[in-house]
C-alpha positions in Angstrom: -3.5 18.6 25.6 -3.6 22.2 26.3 -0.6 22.0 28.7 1.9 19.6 26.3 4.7 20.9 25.8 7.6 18.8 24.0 10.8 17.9 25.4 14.7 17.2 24.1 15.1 13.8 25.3 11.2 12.6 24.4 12.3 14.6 20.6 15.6 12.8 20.2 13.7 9.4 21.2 11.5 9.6 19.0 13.1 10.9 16.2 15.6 7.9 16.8 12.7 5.0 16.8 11.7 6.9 13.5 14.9 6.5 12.0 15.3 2.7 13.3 11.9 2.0 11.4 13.1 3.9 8.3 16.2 1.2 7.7 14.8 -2.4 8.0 16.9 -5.3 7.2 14.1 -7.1 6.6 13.4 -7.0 3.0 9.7 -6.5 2.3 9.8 -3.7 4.7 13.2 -2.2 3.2 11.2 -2.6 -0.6 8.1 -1.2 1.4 10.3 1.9 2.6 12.2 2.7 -0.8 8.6 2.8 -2.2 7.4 5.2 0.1 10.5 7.2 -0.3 10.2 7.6 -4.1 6.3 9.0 -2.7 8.4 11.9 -1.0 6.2 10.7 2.0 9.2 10.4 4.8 11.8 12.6 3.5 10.8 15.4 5.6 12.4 13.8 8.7 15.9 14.5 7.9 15.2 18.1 7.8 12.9 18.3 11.4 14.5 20.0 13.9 13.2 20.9 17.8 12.7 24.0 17.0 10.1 22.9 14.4 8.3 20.6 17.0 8.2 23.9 19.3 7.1 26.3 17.1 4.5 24.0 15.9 3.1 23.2 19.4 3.3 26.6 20.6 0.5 27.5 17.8 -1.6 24.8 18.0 -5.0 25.8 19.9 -7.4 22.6 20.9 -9.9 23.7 18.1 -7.4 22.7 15.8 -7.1 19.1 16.6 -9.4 17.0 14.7 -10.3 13.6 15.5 -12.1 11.0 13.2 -12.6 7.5 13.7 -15.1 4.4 13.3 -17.0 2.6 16.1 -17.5 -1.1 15.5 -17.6 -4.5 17.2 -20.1 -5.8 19.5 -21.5 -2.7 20.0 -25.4 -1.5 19.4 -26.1 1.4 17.3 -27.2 3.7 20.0 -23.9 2.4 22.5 -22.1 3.7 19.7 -23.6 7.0 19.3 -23.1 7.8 23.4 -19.4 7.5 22.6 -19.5 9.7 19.5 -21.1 12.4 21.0 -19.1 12.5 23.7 -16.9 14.4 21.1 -17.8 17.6 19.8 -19.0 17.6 16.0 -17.4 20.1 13.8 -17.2 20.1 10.0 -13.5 19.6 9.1 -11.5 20.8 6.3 -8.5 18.7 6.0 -8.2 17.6 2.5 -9.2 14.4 1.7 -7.0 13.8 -1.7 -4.1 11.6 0.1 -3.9 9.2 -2.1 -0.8 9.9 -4.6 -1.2 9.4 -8.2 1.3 8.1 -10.7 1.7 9.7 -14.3 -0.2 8.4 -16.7 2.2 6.1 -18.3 4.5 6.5 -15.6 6.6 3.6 -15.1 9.8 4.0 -11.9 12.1 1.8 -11.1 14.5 2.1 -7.3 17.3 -0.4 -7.4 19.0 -0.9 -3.8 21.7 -3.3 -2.4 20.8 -5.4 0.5 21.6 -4.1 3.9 22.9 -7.1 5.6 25.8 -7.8 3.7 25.9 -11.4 4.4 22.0 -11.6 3.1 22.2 -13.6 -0.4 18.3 -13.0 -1.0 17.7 -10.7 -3.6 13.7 -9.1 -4.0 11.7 -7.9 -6.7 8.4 -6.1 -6.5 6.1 -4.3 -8.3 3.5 -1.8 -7.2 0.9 -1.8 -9.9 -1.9 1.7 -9.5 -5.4 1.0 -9.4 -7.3 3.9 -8.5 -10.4 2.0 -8.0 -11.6 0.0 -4.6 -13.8 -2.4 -6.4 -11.3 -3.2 -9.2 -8.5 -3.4 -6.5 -10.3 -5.7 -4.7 -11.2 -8.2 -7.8 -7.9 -8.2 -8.8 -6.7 -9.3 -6.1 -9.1 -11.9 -5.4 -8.1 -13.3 -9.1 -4.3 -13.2 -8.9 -3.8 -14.0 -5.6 -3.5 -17.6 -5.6 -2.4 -17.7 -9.5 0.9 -15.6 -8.9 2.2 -17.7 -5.8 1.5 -21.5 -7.5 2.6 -20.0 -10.6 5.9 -19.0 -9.4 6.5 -20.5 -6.4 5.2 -24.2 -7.0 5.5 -24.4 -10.9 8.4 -22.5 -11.7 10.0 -23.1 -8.0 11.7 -19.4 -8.5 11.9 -18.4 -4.7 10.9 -19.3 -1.5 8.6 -16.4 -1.0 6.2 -15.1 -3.8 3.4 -13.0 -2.4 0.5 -10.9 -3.8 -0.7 -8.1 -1.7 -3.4 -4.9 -1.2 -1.4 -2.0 -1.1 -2.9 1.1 0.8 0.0 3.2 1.4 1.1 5.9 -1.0 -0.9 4.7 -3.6 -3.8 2.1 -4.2 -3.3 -0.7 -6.0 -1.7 -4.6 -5.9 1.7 -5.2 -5.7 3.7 -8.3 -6.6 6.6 -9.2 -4.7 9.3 -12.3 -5.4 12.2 -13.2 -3.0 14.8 -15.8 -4.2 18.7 -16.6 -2.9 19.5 -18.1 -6.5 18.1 -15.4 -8.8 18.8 -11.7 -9.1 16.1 -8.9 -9.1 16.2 -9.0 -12.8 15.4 -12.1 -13.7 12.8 -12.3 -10.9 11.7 -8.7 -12.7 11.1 -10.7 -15.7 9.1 -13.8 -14.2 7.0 -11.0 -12.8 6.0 -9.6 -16.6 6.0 -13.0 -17.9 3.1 -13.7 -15.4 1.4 -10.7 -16.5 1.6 -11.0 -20.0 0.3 -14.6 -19.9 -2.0 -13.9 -17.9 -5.8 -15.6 -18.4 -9.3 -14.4 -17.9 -11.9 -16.3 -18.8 -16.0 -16.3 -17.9 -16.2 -18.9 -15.3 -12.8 -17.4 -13.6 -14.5 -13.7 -13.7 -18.1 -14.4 -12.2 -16.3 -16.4 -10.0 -13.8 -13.9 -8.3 -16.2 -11.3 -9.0 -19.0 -12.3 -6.7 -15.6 -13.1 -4.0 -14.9 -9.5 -4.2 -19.0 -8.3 -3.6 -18.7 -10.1 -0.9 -15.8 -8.7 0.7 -16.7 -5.4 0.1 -19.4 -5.4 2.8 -20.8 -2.2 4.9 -20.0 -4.2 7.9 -16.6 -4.9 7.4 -14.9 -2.8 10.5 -11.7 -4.4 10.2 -11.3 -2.4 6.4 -12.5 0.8 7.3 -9.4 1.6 9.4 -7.3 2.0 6.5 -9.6 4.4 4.7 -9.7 6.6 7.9 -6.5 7.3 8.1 -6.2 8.4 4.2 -9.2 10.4 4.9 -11.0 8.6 2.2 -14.3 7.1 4.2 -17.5 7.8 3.6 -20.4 6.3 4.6 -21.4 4.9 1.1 -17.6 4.0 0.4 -18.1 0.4 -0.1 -21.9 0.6 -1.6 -20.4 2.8 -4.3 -17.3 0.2 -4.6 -19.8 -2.6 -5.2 -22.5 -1.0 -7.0 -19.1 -0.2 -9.9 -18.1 -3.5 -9.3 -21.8 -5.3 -10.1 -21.3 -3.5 -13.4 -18.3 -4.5 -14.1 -18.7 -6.5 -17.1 -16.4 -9.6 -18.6 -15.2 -7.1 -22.1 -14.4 -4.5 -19.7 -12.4 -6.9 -17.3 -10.1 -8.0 -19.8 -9.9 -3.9 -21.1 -9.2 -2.9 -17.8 -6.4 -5.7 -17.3 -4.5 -4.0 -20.3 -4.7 -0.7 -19.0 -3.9 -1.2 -15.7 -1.4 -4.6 -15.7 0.0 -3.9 -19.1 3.8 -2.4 -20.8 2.3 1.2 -21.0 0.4 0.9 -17.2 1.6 2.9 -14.2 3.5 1.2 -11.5 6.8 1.3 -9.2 9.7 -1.3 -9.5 11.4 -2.3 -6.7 14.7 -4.2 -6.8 16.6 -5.4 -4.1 20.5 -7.1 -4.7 22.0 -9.8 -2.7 25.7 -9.8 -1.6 26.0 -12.3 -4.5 24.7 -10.4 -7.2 26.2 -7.3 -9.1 24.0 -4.7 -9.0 23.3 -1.8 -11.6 26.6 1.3 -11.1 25.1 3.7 -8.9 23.4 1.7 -7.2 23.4 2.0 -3.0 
């Protein structure tokens, strides 16, 4: 590490595969990357230059590199605490608030055309915040299911209705609906209408409710990845998520669903138009 030193030809490589990422065709990850866009996340490559790289490397001292992971698998306790201390332990000060949050209130929209121009798909999604693990997690467990039968099977809308986790930028669930006969706002509006009639009863919240405990397990390696890189993990992460979540009751369920799911909630809208649509002026 101390002797790195960048070159031209690995910058301009890199910076290209950057850029190749940054425009999918594929239209989850094009929604994904307008999202993270309106976050202010990746507009700084535009502006990076070699220079930057240099000067930045020519400062950097070993002390300054921090490293910060989780060892898990088939591995004893004591196996993993060889490896750990093979590392030097130094209290770090990085930040740990990574995790953007949206106005209260706050309600964006991003509409974009498709970039393959032949592509007659057209995508809505909606990133709904939820600040909290355990309430992320329940959600999810309860909608999951319910969103695609709803409008894939019932209402056949699209070929492709999904409900997902989201970890990047913010925390939360997003909804997402692809169709090749309906625009982004009409599948917009299906979204909302799945919200709005949305159902919680008891049985349905003990049910998904003990689903979620359960997930939210100390053990769960595979999970704790995510929170390490936002530089959220701690070791009583998930004991705190569940211990909220055990006292989460049913009145304060169906509150919470209003706040978070409802007309006045914060959330991103994603719309994507199809070559055989006519999207919004402006729009690019």
């Amino acid at each position: 590490m101390k002797s790195f030193k960048p070159s031209l030809e690995q910058f301009e490589v890199s910076k290209e595969k950057l850029f190749v990422d940054l425009h999918p065709t594929n239209l989850t990850e094009h929604a994904d990357q307008l999202f993270m866009e309106s976050m202010e996340e990746k507009k700084a490559l535009d502006v990076i230059s070699f220079a930057d790289i240099q000067k930045y490397t020519s400062g950097i001292s070993f002390s300054d590199l921090h490293v910060q992971g989780i060892i898990f698998g088939l591995i004893s306790r004591e196996e993993a605490e060889i490896v750990a201390n093979l590392l030097d332990k130094h209290p770090c000060t990085i930040s740990r608030n990574v995790v953007a949050l949206l106005p209260s209130n706050g309600r964006r929209r991003i509409d974009s055309r498709v970039r393959n121009d032949s592509d007659v798909n057209s995508l809505s999604k909606v990133f709904y915040q939820i600040p909290c693990i355990g309430l992320v997690q329940f959600f999810f467990s309860l909608m999951e299911k319910r969103f695609y039968h709803q409008l894939s099977v019932v209402e056949s809308l699209c070929y492709d209705a999904d409900c997902q986790i989201q970890t990047q930028g913010i925390r939360g669930i997003c909804l997402a609906v692809i169709s090749p006969r309906h625009g982004p706002d009409y599948l917009l509006k299906r979204i909302c209408s799945f919200i709005d009639t949305f159902k919680i009863d008891r049985q349905t919240f003990d049910k998904h409710k003990e689903a979620a405990m359960n997930i939210l397990d100390d053990n769960c390696g595979s999970r704790i990845g995510e929170f390490v890189i936002r530089a959220e993990y701690s070791e009583d992460l998930f004991s705190e998520a569940r211990k909220s979540l055990d006292a989460l009751t049913f009145e304060e369920v169906r509150s919470k669903f209003l706040e978070l799911f409802g007309a006045n909630s914060s959330r991103v809208e994603v719309c994507i138009w199809g070559c055989n649509t006519e999207p919004p002026e402006g729009c690019v």
